[in-house]
C-alpha positions in Angstrom: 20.4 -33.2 0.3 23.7 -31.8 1.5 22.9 -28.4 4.0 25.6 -26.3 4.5 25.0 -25.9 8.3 26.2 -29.5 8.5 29.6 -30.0 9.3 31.1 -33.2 7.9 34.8 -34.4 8.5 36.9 -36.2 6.3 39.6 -38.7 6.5 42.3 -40.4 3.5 43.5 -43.9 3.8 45.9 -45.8 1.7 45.6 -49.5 3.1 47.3 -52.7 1.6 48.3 -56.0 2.7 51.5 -54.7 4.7 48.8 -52.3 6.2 45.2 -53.0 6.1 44.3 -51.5 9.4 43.6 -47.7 9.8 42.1 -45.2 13.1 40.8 -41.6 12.6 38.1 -39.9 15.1 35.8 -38.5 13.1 33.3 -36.2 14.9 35.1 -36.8 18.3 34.1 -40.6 17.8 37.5 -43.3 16.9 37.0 -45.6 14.2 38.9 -48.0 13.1 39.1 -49.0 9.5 39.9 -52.3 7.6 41.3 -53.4 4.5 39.5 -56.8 4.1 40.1 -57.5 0.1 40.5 -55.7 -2.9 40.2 -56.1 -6.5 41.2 -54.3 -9.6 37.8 -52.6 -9.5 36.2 -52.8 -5.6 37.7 -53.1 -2.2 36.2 -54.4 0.8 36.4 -52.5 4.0 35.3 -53.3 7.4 34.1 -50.4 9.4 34.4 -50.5 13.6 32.7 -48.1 15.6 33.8 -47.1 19.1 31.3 -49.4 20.7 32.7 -52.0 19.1 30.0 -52.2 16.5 31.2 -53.3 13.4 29.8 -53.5 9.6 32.1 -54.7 6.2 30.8 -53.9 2.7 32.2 -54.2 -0.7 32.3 -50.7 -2.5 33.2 -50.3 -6.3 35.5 -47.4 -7.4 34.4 -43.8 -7.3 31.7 -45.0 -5.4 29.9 -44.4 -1.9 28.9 -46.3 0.6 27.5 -46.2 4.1 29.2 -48.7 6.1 28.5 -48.5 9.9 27.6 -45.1 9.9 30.4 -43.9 7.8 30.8 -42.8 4.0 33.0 -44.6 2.0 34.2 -43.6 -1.2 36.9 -45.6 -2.7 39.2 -43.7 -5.2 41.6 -46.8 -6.4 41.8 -50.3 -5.6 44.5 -52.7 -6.6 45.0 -56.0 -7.3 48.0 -58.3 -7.9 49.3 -61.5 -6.9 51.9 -59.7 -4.1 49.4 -57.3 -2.8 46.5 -55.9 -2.4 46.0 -51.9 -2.2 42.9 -49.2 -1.8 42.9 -45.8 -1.5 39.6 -44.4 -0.4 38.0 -41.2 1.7 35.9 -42.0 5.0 33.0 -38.8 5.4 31.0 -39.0 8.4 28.3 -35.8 9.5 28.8 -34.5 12.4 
C-alpha cells in the first residue's frame, strides 16, 4: 500500500540513441540510468546502483517496474529506423 509517512523521490528522463545514459541520486543514493532498446510500445532500461550493482528489464508503456531497487514507469517509447527514444519516471522510497 502506499503510506503517506513514506517519502518517495522522483526523477524524469528523456533518453535516445544520442543520449541513452542518465544519473539522478535518489534518496541520497546516485544511480545511473540506461537506455538499452526501445520499441514503439516498451523500452528497455538498465538500472546501476551505486555499488555497482546493476539489473536491465523491459517495461511496456504506462507501466511499472522494479528494476534494481527502483520504479520504472515508462510514459512513451519510440521507435524508428534513426532513433530510438523513451521518456519514463524513476520512483524510489526513501
Amino acid at each position: 500500500g502506499t503510506g503517506t509517512s513514506r517519502n518517495s523521490e522522483r526523477a524524469y528522463f528523456e533518453l535516445s540513441h544520442d543520449n541513452v545514459m542518465g544519473e539522478r541520486s535518489l534518496c541520497g543514493e546516485l544511480y545511473k540510468f540506461e537506455l538499452v532498446s526501445a520499441s514503439d510500445t516498451s523500452a528497455t532500461i538498465k538500472v546501476t546502483d551505486s555499488s555497482g550493482h546493476s539489473e536491465t528489464k523491459e517495461v511496456t508503456e504506462d507501466d511499472l517496474k522494479d528494476i534494481q531497487g527502483v520504479s520504472i514507469r515508462v510514459i512513451n517509447a519510440d521507435e524508428t529506423n534513426l532513433s530510438l527514444k523513451a521518456n519514463f519516471e524513476a520512483i524510489k522510497n526513501c
